[in-house]
DRENVOVEX-290817 format. One record per atom (N, C-alpha, C): residue in three letters; atom name; x negated, y negated, z negated. Coordinates in pm, 1 decimal. Layout:
BEGIN
('Ala' 'CA' (X Y Z)),
...
//
This chain:
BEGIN
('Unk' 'N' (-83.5 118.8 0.0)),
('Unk' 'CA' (0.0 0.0 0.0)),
('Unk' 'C' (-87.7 -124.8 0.0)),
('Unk' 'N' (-121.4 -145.0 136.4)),
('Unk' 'CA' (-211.1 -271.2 66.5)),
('Unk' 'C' (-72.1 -407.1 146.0)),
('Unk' 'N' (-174.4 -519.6 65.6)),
('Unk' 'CA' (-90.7 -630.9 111.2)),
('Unk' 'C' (-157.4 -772.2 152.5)),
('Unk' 'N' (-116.0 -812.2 231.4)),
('Unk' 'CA' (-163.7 -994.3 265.0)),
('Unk' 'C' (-120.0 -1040.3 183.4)),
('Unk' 'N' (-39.9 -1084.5 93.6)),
('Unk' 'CA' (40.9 -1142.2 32.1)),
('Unk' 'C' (-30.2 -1167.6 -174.8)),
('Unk' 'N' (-29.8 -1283.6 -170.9)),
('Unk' 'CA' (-94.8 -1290.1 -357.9)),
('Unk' 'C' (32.1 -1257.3 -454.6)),
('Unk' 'N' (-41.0 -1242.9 -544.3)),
('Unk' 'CA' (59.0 -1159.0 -648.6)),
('Unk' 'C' (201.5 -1287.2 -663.9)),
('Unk' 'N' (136.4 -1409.0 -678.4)),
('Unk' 'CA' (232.7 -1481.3 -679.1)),
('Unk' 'C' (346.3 -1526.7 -575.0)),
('Unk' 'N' (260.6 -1475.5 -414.9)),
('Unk' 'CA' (371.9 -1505.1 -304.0)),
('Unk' 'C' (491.5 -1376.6 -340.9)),
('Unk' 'N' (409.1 -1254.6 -381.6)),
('Unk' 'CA' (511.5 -1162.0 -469.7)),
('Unk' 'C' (612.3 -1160.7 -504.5)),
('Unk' 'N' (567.0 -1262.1 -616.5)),
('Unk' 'CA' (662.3 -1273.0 -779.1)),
('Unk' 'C' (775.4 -1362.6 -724.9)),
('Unk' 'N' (717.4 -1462.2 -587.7)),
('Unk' 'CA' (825.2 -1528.0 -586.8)),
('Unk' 'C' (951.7 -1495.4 -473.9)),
('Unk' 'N' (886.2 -1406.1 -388.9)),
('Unk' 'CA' (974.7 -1305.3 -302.3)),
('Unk' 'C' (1053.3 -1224.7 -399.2)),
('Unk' 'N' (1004.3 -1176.2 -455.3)),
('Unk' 'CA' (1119.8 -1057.1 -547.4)),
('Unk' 'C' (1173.7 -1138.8 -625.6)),
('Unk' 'N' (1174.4 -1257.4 -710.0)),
('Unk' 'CA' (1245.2 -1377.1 -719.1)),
('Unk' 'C' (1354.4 -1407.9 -659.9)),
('Unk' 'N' (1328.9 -1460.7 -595.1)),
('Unk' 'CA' (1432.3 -1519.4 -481.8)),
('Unk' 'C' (1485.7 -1344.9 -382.4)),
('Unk' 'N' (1484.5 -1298.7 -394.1)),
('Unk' 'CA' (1573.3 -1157.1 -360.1)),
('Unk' 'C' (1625.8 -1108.3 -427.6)),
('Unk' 'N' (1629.9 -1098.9 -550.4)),
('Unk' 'CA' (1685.5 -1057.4 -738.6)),
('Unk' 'C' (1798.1 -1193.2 -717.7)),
('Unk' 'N' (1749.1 -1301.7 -667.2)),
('Unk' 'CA' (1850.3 -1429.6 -767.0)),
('Unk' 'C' (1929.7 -1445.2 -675.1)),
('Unk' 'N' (1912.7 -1402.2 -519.1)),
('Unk' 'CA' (2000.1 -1477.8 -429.7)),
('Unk' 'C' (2036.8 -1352.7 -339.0)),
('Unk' 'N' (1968.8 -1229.8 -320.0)),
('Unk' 'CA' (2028.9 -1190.9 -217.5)),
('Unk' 'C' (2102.6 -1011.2 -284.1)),
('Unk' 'N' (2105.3 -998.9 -408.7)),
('Unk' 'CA' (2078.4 -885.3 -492.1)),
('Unk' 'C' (2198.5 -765.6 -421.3)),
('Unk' 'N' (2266.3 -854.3 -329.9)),
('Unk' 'CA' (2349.2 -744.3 -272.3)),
('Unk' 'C' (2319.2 -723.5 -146.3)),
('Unk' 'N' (2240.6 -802.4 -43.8)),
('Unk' 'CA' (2194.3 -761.0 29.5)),
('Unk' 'C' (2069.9 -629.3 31.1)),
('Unk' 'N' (2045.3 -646.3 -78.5)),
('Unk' 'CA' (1929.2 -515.5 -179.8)),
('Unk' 'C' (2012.2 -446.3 -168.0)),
('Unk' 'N' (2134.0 -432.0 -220.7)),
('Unk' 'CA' (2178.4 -324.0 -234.5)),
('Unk' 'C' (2212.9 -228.5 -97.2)),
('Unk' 'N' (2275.6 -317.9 30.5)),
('Unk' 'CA' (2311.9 -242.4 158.9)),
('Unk' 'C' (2173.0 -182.7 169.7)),
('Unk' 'N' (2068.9 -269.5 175.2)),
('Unk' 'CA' (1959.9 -197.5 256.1)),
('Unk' 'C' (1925.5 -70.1 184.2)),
('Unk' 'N' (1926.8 -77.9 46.3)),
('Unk' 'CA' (1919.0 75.2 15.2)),
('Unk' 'C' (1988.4 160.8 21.1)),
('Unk' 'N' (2132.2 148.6 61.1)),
('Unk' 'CA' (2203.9 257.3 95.3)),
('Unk' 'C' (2238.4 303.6 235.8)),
('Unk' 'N' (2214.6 174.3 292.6)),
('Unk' 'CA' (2158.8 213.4 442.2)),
('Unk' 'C' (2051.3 267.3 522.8)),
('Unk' 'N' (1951.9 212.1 455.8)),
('Unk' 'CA' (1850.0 263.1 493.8)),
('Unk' 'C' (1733.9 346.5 423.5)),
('Unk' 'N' (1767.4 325.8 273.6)),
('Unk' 'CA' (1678.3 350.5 161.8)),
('Unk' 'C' (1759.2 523.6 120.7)),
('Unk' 'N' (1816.1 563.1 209.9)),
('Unk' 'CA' (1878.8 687.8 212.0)),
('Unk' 'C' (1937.6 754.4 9.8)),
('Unk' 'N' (2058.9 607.5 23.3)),
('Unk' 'CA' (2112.6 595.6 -101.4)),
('Unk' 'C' (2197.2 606.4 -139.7)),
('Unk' 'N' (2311.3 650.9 -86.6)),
('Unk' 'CA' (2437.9 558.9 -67.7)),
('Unk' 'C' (2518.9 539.8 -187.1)),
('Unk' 'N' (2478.3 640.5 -263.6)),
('Unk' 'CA' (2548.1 599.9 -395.0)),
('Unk' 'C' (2474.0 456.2 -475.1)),
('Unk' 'N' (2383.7 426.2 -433.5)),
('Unk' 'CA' (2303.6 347.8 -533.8)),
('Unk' 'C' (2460.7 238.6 -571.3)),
('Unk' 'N' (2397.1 168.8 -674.0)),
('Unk' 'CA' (2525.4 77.7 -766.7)),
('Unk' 'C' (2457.7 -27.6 -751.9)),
('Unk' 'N' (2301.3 -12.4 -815.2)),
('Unk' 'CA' (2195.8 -192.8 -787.5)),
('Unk' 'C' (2107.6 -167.2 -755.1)),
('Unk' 'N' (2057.7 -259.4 -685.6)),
('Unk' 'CA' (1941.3 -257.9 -675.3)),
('Unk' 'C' (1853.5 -416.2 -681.1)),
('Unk' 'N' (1720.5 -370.3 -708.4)),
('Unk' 'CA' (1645.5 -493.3 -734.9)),
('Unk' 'C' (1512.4 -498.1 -629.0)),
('Unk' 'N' (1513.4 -597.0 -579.4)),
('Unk' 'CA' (1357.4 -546.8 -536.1)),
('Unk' 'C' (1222.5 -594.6 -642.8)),
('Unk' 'N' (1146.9 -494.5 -583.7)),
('Unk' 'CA' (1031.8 -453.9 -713.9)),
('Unk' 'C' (910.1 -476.4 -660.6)),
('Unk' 'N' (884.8 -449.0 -498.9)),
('Unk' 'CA' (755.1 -472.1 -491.7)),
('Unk' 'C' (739.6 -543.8 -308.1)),
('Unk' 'N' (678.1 -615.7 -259.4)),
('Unk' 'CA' (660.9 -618.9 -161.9)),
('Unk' 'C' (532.8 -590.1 -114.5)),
('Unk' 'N' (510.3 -517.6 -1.0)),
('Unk' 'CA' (340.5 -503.2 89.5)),
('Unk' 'C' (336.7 -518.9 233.6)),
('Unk' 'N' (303.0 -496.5 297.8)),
('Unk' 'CA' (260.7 -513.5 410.1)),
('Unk' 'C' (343.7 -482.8 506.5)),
('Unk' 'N' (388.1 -334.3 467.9)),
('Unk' 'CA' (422.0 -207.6 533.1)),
('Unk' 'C' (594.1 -178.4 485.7)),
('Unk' 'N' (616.7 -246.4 373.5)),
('Unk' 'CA' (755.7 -181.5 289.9)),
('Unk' 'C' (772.7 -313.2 204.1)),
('Unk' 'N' (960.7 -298.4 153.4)),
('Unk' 'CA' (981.4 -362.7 72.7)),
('Unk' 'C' (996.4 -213.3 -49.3)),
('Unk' 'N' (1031.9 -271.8 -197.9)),
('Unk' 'CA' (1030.7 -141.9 -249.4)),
('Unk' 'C' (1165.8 -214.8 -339.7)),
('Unk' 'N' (1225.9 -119.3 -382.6)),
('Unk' 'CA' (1361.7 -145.4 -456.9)),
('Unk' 'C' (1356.8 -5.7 -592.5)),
('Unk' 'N' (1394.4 -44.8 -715.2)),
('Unk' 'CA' (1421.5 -23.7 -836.3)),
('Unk' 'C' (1577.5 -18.4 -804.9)),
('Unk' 'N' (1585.9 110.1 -846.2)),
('Unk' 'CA' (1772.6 97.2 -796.2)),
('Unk' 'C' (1816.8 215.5 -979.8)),
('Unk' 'N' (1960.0 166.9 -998.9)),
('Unk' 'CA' (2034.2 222.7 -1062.0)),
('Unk' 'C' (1931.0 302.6 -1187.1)),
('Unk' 'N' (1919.1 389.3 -1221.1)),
('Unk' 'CA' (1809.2 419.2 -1354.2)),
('Unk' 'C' (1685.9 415.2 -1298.4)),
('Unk' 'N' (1629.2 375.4 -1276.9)),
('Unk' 'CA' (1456.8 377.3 -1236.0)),
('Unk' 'C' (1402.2 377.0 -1093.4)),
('Unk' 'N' (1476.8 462.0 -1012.3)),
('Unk' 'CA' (1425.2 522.0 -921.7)),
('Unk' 'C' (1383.5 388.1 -818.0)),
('Unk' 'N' (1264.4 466.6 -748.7)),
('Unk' 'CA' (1200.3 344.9 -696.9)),
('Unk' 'C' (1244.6 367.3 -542.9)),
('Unk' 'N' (1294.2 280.1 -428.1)),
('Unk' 'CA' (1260.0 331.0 -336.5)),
('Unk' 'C' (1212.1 252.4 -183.4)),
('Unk' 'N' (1131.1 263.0 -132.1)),
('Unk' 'CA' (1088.0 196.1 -54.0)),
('Unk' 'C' (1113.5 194.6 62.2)),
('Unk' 'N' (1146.8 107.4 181.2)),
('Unk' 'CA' (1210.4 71.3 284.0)),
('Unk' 'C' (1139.5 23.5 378.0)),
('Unk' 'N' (1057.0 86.6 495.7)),
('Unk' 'CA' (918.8 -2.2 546.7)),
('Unk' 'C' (1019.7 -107.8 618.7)),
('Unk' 'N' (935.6 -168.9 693.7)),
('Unk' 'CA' (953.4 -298.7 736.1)),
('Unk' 'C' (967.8 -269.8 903.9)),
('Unk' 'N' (897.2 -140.6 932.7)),
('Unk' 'CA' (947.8 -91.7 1112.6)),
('Unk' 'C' (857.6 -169.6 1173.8)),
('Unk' 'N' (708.0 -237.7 1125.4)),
('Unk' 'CA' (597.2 -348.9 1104.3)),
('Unk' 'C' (534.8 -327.0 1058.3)),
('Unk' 'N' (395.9 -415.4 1086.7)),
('Unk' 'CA' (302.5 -465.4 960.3)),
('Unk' 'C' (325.4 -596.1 925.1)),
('Unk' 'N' (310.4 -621.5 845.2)),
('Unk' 'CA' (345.2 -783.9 792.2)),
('Unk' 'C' (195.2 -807.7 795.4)),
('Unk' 'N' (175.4 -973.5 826.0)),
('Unk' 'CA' (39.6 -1000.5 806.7)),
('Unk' 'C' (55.1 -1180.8 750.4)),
('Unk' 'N' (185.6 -1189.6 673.5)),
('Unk' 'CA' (175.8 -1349.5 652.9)),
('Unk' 'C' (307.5 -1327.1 599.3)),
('Unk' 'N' (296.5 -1427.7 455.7)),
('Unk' 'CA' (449.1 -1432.2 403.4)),
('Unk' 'C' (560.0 -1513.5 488.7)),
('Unk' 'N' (540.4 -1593.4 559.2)),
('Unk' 'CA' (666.3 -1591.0 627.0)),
('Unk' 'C' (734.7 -1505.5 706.7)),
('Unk' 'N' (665.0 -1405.1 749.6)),
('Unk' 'CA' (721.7 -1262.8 835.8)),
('Unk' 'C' (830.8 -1226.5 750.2)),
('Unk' 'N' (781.7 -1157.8 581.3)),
('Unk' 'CA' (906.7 -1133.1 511.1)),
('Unk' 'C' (1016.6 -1176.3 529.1)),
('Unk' 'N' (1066.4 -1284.5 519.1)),
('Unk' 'CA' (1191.3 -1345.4 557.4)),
('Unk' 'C' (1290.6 -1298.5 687.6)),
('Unk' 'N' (1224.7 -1293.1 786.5)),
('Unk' 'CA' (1246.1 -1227.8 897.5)),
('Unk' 'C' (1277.3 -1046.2 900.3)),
('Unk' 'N' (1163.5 -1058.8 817.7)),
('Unk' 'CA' (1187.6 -869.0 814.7)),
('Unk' 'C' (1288.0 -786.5 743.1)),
('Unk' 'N' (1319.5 -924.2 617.7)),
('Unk' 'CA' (1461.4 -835.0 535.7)),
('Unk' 'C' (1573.2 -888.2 633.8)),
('Unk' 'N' (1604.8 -1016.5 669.7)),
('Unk' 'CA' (1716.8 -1026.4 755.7)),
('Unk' 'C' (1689.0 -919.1 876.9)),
('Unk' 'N' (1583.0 -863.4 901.9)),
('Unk' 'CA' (1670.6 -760.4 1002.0)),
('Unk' 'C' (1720.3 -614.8 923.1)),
('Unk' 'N' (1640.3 -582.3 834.2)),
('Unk' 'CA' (1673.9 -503.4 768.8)),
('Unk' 'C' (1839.5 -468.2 694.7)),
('Unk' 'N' (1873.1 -613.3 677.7)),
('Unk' 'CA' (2000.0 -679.6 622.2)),
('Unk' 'C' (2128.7 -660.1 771.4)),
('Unk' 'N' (2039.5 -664.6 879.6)),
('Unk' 'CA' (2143.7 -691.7 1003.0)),
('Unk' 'C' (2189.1 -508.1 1027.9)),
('Unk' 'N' (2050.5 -454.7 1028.5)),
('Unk' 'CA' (2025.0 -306.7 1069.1)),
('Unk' 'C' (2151.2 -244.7 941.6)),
('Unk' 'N' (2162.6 -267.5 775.8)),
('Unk' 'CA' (2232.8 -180.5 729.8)),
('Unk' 'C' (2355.4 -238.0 727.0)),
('Unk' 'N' (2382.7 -359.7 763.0)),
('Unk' 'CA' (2529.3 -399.5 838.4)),
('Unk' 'C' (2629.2 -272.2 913.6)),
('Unk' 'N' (2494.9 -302.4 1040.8)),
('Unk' 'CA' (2571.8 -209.1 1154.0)),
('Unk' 'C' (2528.3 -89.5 1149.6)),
('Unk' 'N' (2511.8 -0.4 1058.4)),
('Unk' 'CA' (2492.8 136.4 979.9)),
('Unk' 'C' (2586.8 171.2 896.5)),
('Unk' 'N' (2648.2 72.2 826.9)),
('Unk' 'CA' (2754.7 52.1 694.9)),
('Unk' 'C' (2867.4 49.8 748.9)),
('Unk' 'N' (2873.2 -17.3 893.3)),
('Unk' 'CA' (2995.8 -75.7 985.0)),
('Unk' 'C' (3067.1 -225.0 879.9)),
('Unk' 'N' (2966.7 -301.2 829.6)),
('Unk' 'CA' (2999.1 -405.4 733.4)),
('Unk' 'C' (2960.4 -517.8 804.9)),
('Unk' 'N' (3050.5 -625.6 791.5)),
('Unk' 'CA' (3017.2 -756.7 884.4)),
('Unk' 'C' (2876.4 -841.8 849.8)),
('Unk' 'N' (2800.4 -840.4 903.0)),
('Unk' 'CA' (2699.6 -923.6 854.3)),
('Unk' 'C' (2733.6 -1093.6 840.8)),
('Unk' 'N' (2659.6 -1156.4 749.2)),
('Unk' 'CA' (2711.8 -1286.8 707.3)),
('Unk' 'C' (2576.8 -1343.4 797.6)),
('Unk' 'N' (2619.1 -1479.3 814.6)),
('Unk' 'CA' (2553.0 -1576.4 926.3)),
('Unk' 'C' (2355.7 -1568.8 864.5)),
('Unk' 'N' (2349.3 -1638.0 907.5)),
('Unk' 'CA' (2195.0 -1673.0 864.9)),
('Unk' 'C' (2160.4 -1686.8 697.4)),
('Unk' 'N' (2059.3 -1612.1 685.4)),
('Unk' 'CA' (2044.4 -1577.9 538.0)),
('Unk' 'C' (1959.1 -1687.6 496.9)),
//
């Protein structure tokens, strides 16, 4: 797991994904994070390669990116597709620009 990204571009990605998007966490792990029961989820870690999500008692699970990331603004981009992808997997309307 390595990463471009400093611990603090981190802290403040899983930040701002915990405070604002915590249900978009949740589709992607049951869409794609092969979950479907999950109830919450949080994200826990970001790298290069994957976002990673803490869902329901512990379990960790990670979601690559279908990429390499090489710069924190990619992230942004990479969960909204991720977000678009378990939309139309879910058959759930995706909401406008995140």
């Amino acid at each position: 797991m390595s990463t471009p990204f400093t611990a603090a571009a981190v802290e403040a990605i899983k930040r701002h994904m915990n405070d604002d998007h915590a249900g978009d966490a949740l589709l992607i792990v049951r869409a794609l994070g092969g979950r479907p029961a999950a109830q919450n989820a949080m994200t826990s870690d970001v790298d290069a390669e994957a976002i990673t999500f803490t869902i329901d008692g512990g379990e960790r699970v990670r979601v690559p990116w279908g990429e390499t990331l090489t710069e924190r603004a990619q992230v942004r981009q990479a969960v909204v597709r991720l977000y678009r992808e378990a939309c139309e997997k879910l058959g759930v309307p995706a909401r406008g620009e995140h």
